[in-house]
C-alpha positions as CSV (number, residue, x, y, z in Angstrom):
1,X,10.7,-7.9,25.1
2,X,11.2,-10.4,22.8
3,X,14.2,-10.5,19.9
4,X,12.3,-9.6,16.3
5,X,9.0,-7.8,17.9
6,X,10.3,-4.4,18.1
7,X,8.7,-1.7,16.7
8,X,10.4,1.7,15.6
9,X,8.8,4.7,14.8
10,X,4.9,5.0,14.4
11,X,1.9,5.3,12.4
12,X,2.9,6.2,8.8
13,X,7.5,5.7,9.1
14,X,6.3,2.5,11.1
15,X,3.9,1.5,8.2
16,X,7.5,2.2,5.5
17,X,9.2,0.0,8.0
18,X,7.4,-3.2,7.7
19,X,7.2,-2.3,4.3
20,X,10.8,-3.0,3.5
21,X,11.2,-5.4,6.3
22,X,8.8,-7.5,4.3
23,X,10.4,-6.5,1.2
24,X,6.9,-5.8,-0.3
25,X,7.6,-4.2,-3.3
26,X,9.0,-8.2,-4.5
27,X,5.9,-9.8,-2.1
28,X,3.8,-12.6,-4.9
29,X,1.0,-9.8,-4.7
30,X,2.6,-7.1,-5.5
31,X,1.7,-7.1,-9.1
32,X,-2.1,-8.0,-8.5
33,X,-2.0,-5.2,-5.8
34,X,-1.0,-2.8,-8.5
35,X,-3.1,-3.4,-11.0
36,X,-5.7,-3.1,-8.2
37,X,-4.9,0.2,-7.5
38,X,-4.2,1.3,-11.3
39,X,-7.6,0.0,-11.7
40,X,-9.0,2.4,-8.5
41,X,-7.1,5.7,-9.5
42,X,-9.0,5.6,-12.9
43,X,-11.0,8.6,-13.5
44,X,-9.2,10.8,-10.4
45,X,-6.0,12.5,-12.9
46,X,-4.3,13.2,-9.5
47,X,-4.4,9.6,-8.4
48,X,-3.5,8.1,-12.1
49,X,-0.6,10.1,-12.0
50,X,0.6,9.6,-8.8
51,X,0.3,5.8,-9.1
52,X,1.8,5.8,-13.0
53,X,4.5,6.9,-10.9
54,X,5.2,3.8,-9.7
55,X,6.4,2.2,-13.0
56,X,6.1,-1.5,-13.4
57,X,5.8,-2.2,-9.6
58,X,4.2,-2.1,-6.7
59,X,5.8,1.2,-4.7
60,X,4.2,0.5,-0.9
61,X,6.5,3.6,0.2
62,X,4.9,6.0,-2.2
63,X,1.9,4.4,-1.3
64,X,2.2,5.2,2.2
65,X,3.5,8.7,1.3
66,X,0.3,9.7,-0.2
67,X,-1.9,7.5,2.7
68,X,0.1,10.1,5.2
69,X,-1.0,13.2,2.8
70,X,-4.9,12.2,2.3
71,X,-5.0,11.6,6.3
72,X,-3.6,14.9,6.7
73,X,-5.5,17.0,4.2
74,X,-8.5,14.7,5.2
75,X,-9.4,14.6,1.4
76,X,-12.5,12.3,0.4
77,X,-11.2,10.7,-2.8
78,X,-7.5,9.9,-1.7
79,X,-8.9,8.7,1.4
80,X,-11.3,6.9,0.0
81,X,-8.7,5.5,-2.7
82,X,-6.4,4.6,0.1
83,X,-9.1,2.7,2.0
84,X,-10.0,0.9,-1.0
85,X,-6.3,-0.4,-2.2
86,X,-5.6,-0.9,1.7
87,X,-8.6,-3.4,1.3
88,X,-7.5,-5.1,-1.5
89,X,-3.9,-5.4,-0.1
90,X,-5.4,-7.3,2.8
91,X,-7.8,-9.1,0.7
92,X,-5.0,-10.3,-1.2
93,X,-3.1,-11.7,1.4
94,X,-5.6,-13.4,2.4
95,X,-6.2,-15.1,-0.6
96,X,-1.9,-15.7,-0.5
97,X,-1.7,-17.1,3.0
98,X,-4.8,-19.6,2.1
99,X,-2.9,-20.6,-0.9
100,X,-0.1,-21.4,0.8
101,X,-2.0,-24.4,2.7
């Protein structure tokens, strides 16, 4: 196995992991990504809370912490919200990478 590939833990701890090896919460989208999902909680008083929560920047381990509660409880809307800031997040760093060239 190579040096810098492993992997500890899995599915949602693994997910905190990358996080903070990537030091998201600083990453150049981190401020688009949350307004993105300020934008997306709007209307859902559970979901504006929670990401209010976050204060002034992006929080991808609270963000993961309720992604780990809406696959558990299997609820629609935080599943659904998850998908759709999940999207942007990718979407984004897309848009980063490619503006990097």
């Amino acid at each position: 196995m190579r040096s810098g590939c492993l992997q500890f833990g899995s599915g949602w701890s693994n997910a905190n992991y990358w996080y903070a090896a990537a030091a998201a919460s600083s990453h150049p989208i981190a401020t688009k990504l949350l307004q993105v999902a300020k934008q997306a909680a709007r209307g859902h008083a559970q979901l504006e809370r929670h990401v209010d929560n976050y204060g002034s920047s992006w929080r991808p381990d609270r963000f993961v912490g309720l992604c780990a509660e809406a696959a558990a409880s299997k609820e629609p809307e935080r599943l659904s919200y998850c998908a759709r800031v999940m999207q942007a997040e990718f979407d984004l760093l897309l848009e980063h990478c490619y503006s990097q060239l």
